[in-house]
N, C-alpha and C positions, 0 to 999 in steps of 0.2 A: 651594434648597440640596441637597434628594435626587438631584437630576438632576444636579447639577455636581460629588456627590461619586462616582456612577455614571460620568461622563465623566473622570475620575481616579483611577479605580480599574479598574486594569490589565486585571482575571482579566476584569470585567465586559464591556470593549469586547473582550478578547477572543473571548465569550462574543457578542455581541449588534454588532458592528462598524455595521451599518447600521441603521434606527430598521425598527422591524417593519410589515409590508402586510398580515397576517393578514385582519384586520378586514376590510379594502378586497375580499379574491377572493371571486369567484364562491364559490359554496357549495359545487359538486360541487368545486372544486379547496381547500377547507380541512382542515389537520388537525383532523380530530374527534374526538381523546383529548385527555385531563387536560392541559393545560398544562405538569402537573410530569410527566407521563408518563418525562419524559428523566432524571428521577430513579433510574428504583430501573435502568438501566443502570449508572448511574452509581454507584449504590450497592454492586450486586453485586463492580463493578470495584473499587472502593474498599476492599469487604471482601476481594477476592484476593489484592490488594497488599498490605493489611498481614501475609494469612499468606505473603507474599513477605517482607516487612520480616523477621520474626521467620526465615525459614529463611536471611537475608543473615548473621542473627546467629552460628549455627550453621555455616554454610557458605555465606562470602564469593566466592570463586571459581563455585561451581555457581549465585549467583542472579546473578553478574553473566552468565554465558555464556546463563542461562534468559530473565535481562531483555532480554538484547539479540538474541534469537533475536523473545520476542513484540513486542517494539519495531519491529525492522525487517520486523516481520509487518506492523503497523498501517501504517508507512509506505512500505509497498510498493504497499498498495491505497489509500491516498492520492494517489501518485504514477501509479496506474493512472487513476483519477477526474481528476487533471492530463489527461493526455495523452488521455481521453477527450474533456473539456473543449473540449480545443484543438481536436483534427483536429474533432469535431463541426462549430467555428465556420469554420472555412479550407475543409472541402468544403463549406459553407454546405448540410449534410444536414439535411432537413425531418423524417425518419423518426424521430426520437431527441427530437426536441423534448420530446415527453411526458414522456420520462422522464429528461431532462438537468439537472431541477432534482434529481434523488437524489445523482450526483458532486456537484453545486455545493455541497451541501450540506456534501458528505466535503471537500471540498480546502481547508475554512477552516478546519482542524483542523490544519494545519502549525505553527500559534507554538504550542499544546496541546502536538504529537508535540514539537516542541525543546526543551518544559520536562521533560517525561515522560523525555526522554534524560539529563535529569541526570544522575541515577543514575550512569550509564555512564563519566562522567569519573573516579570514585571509585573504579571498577577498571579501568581501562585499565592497568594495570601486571600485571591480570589476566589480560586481554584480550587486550592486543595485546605477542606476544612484543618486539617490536622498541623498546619504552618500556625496555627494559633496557639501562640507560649502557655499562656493561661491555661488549655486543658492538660498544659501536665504538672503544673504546679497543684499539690494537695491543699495549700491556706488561700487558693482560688474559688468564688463559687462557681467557676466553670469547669473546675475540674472533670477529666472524664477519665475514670477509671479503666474502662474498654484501653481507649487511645493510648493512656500511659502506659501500659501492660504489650502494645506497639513500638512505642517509641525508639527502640531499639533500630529500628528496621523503617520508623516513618519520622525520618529528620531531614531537613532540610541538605545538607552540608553531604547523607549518603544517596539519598535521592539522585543528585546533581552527579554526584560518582558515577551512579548506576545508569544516567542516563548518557551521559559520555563516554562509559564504557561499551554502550550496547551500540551507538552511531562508529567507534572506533574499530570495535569489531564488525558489523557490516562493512560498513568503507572499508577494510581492509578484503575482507573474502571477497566483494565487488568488484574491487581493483584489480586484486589477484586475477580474478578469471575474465576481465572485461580484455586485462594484456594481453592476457594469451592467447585471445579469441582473437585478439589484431594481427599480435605475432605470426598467427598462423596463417593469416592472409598473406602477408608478406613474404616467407621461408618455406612453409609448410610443414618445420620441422616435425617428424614421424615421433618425437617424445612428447611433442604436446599433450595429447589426447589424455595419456598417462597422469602429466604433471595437473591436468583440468580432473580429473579423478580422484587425485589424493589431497588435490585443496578440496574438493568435493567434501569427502571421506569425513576430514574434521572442520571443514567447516559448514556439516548440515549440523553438526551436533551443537559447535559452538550458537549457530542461528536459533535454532531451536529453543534452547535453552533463554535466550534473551527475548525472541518474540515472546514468549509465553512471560517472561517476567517485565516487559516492558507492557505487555496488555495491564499487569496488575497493577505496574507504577503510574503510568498516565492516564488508564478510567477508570479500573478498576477503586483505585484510594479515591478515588472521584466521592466517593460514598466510602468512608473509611470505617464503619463499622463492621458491613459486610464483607463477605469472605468469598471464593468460589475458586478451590482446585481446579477444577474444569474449565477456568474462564481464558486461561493461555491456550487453549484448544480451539473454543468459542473464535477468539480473535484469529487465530491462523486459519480456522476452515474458512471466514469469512476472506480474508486475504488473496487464496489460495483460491477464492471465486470469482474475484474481483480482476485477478490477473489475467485469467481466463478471457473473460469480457475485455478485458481490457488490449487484450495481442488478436484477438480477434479483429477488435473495433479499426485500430491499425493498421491490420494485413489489411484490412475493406479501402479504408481511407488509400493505401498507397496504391492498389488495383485500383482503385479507380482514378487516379492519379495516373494511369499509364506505366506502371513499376510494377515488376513479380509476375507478369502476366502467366507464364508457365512456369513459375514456379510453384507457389502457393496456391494449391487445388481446391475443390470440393471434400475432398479426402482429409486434408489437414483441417479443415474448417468442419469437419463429422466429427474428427477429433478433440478441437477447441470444445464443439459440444456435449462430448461423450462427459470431459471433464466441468466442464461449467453446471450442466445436470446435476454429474455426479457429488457437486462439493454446494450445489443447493442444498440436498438432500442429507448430506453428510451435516451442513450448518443447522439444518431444522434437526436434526437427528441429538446434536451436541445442546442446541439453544434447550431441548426438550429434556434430555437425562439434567440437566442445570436445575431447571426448575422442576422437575419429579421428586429430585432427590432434597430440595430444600422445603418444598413441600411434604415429603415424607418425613423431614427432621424436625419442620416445624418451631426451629429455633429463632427467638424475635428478632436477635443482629442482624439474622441471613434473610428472613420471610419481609424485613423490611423495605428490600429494594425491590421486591415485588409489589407491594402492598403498594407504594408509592407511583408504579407503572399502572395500576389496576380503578386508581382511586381518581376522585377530581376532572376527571376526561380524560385523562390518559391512559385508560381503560381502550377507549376507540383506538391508541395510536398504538396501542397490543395489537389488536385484532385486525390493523390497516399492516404493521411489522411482517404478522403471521399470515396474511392473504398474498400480500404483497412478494414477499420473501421464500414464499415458498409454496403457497396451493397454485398461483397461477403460472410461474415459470415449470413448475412440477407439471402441470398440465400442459401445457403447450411446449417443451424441451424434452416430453419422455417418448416423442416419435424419433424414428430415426429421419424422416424426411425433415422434419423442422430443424433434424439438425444443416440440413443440406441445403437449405431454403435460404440463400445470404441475406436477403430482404426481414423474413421472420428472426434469425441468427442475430442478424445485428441492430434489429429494434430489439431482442431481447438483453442482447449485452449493454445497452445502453439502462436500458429499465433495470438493470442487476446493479450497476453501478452507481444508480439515486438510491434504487433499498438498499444497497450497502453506506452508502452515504446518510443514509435516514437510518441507519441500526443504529450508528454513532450518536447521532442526535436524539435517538430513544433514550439510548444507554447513559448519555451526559447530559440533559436539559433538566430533568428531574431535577436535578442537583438545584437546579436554579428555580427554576419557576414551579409551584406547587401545583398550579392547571397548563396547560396547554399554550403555547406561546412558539410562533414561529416570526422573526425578527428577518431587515431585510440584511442585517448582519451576516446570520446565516447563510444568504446566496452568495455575498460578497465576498465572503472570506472563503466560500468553497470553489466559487468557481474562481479565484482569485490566485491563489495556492496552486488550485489543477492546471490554470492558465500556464503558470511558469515552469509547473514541471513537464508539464506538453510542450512548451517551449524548446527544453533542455534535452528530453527526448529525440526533437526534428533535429535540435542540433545534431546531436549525435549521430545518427543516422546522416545525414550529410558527410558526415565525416570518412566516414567507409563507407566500405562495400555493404550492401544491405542483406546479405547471406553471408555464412563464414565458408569463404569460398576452394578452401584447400581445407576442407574438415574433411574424412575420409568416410564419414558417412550422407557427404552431401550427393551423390549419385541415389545413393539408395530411397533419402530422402526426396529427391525430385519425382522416383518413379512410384513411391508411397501410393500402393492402394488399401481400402476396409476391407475385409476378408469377411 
């Protein structure tokens, strides 16, 4: 009866999806903390959020702008871990093996991030200027000509579609490959690899396609007059840097935990760097042709969400963005030793991860405050949200083996040297 009331109860299988291998791994590859260790993350996060509750009460508007700034923090390095995921399996890359069960762990956190979004529906009239009836009624004086000429596409009712669609399709490709990576612990079946390949195959494309349209649904209509093709790129290179930082920070936390000790090299961590660098570089690269090109078009709709970054003192938090985000990790991540230096590596992956955190807050607080305003909302609800999907994480990780330990490129992986 315990088991069957366990397979019935929702939070549970969300928590626990596949029966646990712990038991069964090698021993260097076990987590060797508390069981409940994934508690007191969970706790901390738990305690953040209610002093979020309490400042919702106070001021409704600032905790939904603060909740959905840390919200789309967590699901951006979620969807970085996705698209790790994937290309890992489609270049059929042996280097990363070691350290590909840390994403696997993150990406089964998507039906958690769609409840945690609730919130969110509760002020969308806060939120999202364009929920307001009146701008598209024409015998309104608020009519807004722009927006009605939208509305096709910024309604309430398709919004909600699109954003259920996009968590459905994640959790799905997640799940998919999170099984298989277990499965493979288990049997070791020789088909696996294959079958992690061709969910690979379409579902980088299906990902693809919804990070980039979910950037434009949840910040981008943040400011519903402007426009930017390029802004689903924008949000995935930042993702895609965050992730980096992010399995880095990790692999460091469980090595020094007494976990992975020869597993997880200097070599994989040259590599964490090669890529964290390179999707710096790549993000100032994207943030850059954005604004070149809206500056060469010089069109008022598009020049306005600049104008409004530039003006008021928010001008400084451009130029803190742009130092921040990109001249100083560019300077101290373009040696090859900083990549190898775990001490510099992981005070830098930490510092990647408040400017990727503070992109968000760039890109959303406009909206709200016309000067400069940092609220202690903001902390609350960031580290509040990160609390529990670090939680969810440790969990997982406990749960297996912390290497996919019958992957057939995990030899190759162990002896992974830079060339």
């Amino acid at each position: 009866m315990p088991n069957l009331i366990k397979q019935l109860n929702p939070i549970a299988w969300l928590l626990d999806p596949v029966k646990p291998t712990a038991d069964q791994a090698d021993p260097a590859y076990r987590f060797n903390w508390s069981q409940a260790a994934w508690l007191l993350p969970i706790g901390l996060g738990t305690a953040a959020l209610v002093v979020s509750a309490v400042g919702w009460v106070t001021n409704a508007q600032q905790f939904y702008f603060s909740y959905l700034i840390g919200w789309i923090f967590c699901v951006s390095i979620a969807l970085g871990g996705l698209f790790f995921v994937l290309i890992q399996h489609l270049t059929q890359a042996y280097w990363s093996v070691v350290i590909r069960r840390i994403p696997e762990a993150l990406i089964w956190s998507f039906p958690i991030l769609a409840i945690l979004g609730i919130p969110l529906l509760f002020g969308m009239h806060d939120l999202y200027h364009w929920t307001h009836a009146d701008l598209f009624d024409p015998a309104s004086p608020s009519y807004d000509s722009i927006l009605a000429g939208k509305q096709s596409y910024l309604n309430v009712p398709f919004f909600l579609g699109r954003a259920a669609f996009y968590f459905l399709i994640w959790s799905t490709v997640s799940y998919k490959l999170y099984t298989l990576s277990i499965r493979q612990d288990l049997d070791g079946d020789a088909k696996i690899p294959g079958l992690q390949r061709r969910t690979s195959a379409w579902g980088l494309a299906l990902v693809a396609v919804t990070t980039s349209f979910s950037g434009f649904d949840f910040l981008m209509s943040l400011d519903p007059h402007w426009f930017s093709t390029i802004f689903g790129v924008y949000f995935f290179a930042g993702s895609f840097m965050a992730i980096m930082a992010f399995i880095a920070l990790v692999a460091m936390v469980l090595q020094k935990a007494g976990m992975l000790q020869d597993a997880i090299t200097t070599e994989h961590y040259q590599d964490l760097g090669k890529f964290l660098f390179g999707f710096v570089v790549f993000w100032a690269y994207i943030a850059f042709s954005q604004y070149m090109l809206i500056w060469y078009g010089n069109m008022p709709e598009e020049t306005l969400f600049y104008r409004r970054r530039l003006e008021n003192g928010w001008e400084a938090y451009s130029a803190a963005l742009l130092i921040a985000h990109f001249l100083i990790p560019f300077i101290v991540l373009v040696s090859r030793s900083a990549k190898r230096m775990l001490p510099v590596l992981g005070f830098m992956c930490v510092w990647m991860l408040v400017v990727h955190w503070f992109d968000f807050f760039w890109l959303a607080m406009p909206v709200l405050h016309e000067h400069p305003s940092f609220h202690l909302l903001d902390l609350t609800s960031a580290i509040g949200l990160f609390g529990i999907v670090s939680g969810i994480v440790m969990y997982r990780l406990s749960r297996h083996s912390l290497v996919p330990e019958k992957d057939p490129g995990l030899k190759k992986s162990l002896a992974f040297t830079n060339s």
